[in-house]
GUROMAR-663302 format. One record per residue (C-alpha): residue number from 0; residue in one letter; chain; x, y, z. Coordinates in Angstrom, 1 decimal. Layout:
N
NUM:a:A:X:Y:Z .
...
# end
This chain:
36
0:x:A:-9.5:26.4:-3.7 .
1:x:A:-6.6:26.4:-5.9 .
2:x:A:-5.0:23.3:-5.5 .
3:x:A:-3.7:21.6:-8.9 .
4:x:A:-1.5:18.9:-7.2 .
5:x:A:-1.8:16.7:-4.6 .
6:x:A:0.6:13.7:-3.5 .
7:x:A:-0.9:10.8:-2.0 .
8:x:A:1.1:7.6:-1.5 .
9:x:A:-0.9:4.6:-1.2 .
10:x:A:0.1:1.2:0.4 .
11:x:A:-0.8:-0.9:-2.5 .
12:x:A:-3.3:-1.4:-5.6 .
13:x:A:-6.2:-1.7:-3.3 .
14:x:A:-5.6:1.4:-1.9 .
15:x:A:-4.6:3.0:-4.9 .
16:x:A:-8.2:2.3:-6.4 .
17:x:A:-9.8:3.8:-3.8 .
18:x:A:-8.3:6.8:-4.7 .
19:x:A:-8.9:6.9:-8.2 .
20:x:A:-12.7:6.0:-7.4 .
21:x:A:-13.3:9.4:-5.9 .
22:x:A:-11.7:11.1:-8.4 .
23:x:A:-8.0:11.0:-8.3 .
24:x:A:-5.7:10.2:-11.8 .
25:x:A:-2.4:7.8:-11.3 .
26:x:A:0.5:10.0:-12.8 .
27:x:A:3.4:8.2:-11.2 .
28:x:A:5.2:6.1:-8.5 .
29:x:A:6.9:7.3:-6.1 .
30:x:A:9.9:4.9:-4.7 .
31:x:A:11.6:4.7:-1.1 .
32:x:A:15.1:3.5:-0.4 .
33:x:A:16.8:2.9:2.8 .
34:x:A:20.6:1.5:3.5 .
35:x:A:20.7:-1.9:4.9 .
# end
């Protein structure tokens, strides 16, 4: 359908590998920071 990119944010490794196990490739980390 045209999509190239999609980003998915995944609460930890497990997670992570259930992406890449239907198909998705680890390109990056994405980061959050919040003022305490």
């Amino acid at each position: 359908r045209g999509v190239r990119t999609v980003f998915l944010s995944a609460q930890d490794d497990a997670v992570a590998r259930v992406y890449e196990r239907v198909g998705f490739v680890r390109v990056g980390t994405a980061c959050i920071a919040e003022q305490g």
